[in-house]
C-alpha atoms as an extended CHARMM CRD file, in Angstrom:
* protein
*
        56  EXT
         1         1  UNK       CA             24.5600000000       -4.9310000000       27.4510000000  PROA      1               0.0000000000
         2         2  UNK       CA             21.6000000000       -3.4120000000       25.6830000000  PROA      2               0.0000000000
         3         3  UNK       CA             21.1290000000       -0.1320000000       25.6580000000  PROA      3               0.0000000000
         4         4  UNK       CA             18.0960000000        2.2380000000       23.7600000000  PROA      4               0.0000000000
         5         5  UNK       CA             17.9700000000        5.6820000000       22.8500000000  PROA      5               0.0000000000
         6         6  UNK       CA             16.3950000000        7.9920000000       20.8500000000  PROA      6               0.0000000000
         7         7  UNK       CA             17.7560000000        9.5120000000       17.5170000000  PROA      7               0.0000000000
         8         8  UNK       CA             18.1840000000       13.3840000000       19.7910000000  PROA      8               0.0000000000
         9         9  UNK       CA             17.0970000000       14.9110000000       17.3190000000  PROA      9               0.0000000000
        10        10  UNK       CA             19.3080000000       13.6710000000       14.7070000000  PROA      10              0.0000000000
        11        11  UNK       CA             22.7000000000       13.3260000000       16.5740000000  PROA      11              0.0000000000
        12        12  UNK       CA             22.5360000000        9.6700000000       17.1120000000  PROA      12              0.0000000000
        13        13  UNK       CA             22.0290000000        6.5190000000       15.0010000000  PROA      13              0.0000000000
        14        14  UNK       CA             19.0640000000        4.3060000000       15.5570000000  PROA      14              0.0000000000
        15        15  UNK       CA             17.5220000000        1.4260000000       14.4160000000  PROA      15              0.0000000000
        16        16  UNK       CA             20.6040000000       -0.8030000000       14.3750000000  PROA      16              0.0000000000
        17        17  UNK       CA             22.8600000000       -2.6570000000       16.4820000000  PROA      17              0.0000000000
        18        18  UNK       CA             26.5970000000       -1.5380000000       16.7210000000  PROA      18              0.0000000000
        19        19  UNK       CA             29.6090000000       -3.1790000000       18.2350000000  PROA      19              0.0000000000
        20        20  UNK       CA             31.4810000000        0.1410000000       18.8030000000  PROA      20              0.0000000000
        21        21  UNK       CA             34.2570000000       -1.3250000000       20.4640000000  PROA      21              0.0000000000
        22        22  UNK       CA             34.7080000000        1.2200000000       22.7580000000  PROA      22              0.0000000000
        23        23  UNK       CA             34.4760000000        0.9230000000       26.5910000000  PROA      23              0.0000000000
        24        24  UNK       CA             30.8720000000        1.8890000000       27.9790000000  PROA      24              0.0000000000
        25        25  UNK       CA             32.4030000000        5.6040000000       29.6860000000  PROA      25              0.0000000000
        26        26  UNK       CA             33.1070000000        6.2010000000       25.9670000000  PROA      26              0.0000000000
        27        27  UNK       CA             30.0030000000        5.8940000000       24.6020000000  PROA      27              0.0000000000
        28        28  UNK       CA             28.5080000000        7.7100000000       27.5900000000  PROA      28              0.0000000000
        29        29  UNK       CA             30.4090000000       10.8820000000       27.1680000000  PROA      29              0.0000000000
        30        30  UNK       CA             30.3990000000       10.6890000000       23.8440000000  PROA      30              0.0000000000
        31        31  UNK       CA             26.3980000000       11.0030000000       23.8410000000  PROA      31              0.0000000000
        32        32  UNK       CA             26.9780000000       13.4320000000       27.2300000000  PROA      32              0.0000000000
        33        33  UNK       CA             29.2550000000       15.8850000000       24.4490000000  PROA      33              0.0000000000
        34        34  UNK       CA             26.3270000000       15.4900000000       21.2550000000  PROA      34              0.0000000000
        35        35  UNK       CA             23.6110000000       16.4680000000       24.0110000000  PROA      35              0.0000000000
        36        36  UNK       CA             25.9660000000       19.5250000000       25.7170000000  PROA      36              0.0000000000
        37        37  UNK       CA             26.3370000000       17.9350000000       28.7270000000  PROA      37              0.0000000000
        38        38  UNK       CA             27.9650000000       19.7390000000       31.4560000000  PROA      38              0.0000000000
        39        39  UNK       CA             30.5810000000       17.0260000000       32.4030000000  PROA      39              0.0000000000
        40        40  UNK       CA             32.0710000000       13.9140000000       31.9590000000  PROA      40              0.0000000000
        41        41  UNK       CA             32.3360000000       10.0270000000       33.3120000000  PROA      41              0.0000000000
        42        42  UNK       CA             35.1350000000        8.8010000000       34.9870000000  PROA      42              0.0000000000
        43        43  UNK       CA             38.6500000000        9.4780000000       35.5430000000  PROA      43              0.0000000000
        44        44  UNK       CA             39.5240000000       13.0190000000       35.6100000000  PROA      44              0.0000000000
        45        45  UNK       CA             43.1240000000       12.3200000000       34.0550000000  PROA      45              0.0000000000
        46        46  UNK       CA             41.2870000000        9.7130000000       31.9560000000  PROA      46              0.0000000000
        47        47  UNK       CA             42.1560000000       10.7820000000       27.7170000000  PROA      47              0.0000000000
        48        48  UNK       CA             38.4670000000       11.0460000000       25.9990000000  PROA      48              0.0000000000
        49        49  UNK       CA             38.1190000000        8.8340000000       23.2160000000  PROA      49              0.0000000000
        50        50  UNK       CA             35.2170000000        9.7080000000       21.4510000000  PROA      50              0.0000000000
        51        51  UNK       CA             33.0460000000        7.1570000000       19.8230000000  PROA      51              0.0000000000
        52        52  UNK       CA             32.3080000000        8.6920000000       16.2430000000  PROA      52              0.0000000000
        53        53  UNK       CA             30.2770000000        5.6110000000       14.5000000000  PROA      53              0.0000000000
        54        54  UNK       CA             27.3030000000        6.2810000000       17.2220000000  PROA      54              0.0000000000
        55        55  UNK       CA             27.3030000000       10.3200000000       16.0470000000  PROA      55              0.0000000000
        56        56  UNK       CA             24.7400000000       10.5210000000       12.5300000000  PROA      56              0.0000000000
């Protein structure tokens, strides 16, 4: 699945293609938490398992 984003201001890497993986809910929320988002995908008993190689 592709996927595009911009670098937010420095809290994401761009400009290369990663195979993080990590299951798509993970690398949601883990861009939701960089951006302060105000909640999270899925599961409410779901663990978070943030996706650190996507943070710069």
């Amino acid at each position: 699945m592709f996927h595009a984003i911009t670098s937010a201001g420095g809290r994401f890497k761009t400009g290369e293609t990663l195979d993080v993986h990590a299951e798509g809910l993970d690398v949601y929320n883990t861009m939701g938490d960089a951006m302060g988002g105000p909640g999270r995908l899925g599961p409410e008993n779901r663990k978070p398992r943030p996706v650190e190689s996507i943070l710069a």
